[in-house]
C-alpha positions as CSV (number, residue, x, y, z in Angstrom):
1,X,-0.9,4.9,-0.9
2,X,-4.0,3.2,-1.3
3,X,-4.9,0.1,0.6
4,X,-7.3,-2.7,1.0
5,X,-9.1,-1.5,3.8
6,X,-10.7,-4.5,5.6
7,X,-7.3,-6.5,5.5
8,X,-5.5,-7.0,8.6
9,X,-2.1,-7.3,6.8
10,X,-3.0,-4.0,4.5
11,X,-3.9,-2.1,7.8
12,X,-0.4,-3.5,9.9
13,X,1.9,-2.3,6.7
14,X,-0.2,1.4,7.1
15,X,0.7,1.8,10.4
16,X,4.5,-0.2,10.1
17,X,5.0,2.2,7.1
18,X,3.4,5.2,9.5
19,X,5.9,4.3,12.0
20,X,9.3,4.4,9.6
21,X,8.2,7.6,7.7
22,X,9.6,9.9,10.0
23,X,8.8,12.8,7.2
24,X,5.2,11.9,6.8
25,X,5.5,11.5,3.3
26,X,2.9,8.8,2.9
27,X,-0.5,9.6,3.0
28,X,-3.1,6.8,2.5
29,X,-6.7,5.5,1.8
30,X,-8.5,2.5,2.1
31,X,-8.7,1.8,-1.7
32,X,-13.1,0.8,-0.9
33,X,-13.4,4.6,-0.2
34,X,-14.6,7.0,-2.4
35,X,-10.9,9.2,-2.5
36,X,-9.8,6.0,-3.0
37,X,-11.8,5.0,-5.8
38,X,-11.4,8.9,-7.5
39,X,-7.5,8.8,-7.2
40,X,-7.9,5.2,-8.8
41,X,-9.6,6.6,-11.7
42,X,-7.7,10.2,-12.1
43,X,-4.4,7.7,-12.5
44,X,-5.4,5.6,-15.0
45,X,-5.4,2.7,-12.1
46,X,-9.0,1.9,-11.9
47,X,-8.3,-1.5,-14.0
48,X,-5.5,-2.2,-11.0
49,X,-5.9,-5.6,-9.4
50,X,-8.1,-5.3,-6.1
51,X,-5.7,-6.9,-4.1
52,X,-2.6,-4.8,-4.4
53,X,-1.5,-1.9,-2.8
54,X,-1.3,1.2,-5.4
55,X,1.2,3.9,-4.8
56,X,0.6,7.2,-6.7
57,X,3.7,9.2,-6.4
58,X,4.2,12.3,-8.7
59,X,1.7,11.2,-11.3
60,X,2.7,8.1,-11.7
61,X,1.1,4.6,-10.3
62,X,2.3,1.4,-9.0
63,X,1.2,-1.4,-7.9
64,X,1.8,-4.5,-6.7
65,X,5.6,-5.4,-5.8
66,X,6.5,-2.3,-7.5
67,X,4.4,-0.3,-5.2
68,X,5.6,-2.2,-2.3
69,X,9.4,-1.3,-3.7
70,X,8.7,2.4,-3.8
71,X,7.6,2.5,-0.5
72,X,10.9,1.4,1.2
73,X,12.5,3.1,-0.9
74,X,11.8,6.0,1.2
75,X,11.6,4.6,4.5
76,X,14.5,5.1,7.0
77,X,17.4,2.8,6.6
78,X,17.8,-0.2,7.0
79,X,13.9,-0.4,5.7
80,X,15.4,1.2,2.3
81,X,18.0,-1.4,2.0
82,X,14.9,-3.4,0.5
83,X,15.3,-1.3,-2.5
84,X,17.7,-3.8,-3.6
85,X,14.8,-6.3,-4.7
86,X,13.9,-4.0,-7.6
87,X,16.8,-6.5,-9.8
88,X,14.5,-8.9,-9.5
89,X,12.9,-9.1,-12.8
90,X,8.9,-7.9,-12.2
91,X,7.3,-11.3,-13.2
92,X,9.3,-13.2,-10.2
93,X,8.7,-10.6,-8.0
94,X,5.0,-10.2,-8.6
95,X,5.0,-14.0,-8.0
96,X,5.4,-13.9,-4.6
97,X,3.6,-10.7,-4.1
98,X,0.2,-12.2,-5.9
99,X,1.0,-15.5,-3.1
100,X,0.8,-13.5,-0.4
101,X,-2.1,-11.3,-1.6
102,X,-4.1,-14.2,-2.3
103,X,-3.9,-15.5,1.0
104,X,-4.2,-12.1,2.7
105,X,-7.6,-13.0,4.3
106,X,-6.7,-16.6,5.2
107,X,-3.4,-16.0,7.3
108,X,-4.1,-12.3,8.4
109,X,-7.6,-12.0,9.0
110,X,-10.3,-9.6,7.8
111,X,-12.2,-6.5,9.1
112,X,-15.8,-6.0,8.5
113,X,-15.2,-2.3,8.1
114,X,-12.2,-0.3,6.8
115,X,-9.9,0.8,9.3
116,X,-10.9,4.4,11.2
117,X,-7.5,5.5,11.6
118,X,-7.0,7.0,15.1
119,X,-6.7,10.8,15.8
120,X,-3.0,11.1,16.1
121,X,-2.9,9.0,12.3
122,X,-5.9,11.2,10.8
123,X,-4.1,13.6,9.4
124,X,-2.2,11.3,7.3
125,X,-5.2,10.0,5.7
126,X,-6.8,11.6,2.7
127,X,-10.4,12.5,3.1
């Protein structure tokens, strides 16, 4: 999962979706950092909006509430319920995702650096 890295909501989902992924599936990277920017490219994502989340699962990317859908997908219940929301058709969906991304800044605050994970979380980060 790659994430904007100076946003306070980005960096509170990483460690909410850290904390319900009992498996470790996830791994993640501030989308400003250089993995980021190479796993952007080697999807076919580099064009993706810079304010959405990108999941890269099995080859294949999504973003925005797609991405967001995939992700509690496979987060222990009753997270996964969320699934549901896929029946949404994408464009109203991505509505409200695009809302909230715009005003990420605004009603969450911003970082001056990308988040340095902590040791026990470094090992879910890509390098």
């Amino acid at each position: 999962m790659l994430f904007d890295g100076v946003c306070n909501l980005c960096n509170g989902s990483v460690l909410f979706i850290v904390a319900r992924d009992p498996e470790a599936y996830f791994r993640f990277a501030p989308l400003q950092s250089e993995t980021g920017r190479r796993l952007l490219v080697e999807s076919g994502l580099i064009d993706s909006p810079s304010d959405s989340i990108v999941l890269i699962q099995d080859g294949q990317g999504f973003t925005r509430s797609r991405a967001a859908l995939e992700i509690v997908r496979r987060l222990r219940f009753p997270w996964s319920l969320f699934y549901a929301l896929i029946l949404i058709p994408p464009f109203l969906r991505d509505k409200g995702y695009d809302l909230i991304a715009r005003n990420r800044y605004r009603w969450f605050g911003k970082r001056d650096v990308c988040m340095t994970p902590t040791p026990e979380l470094r090992s879910r980060f890509l390098e």
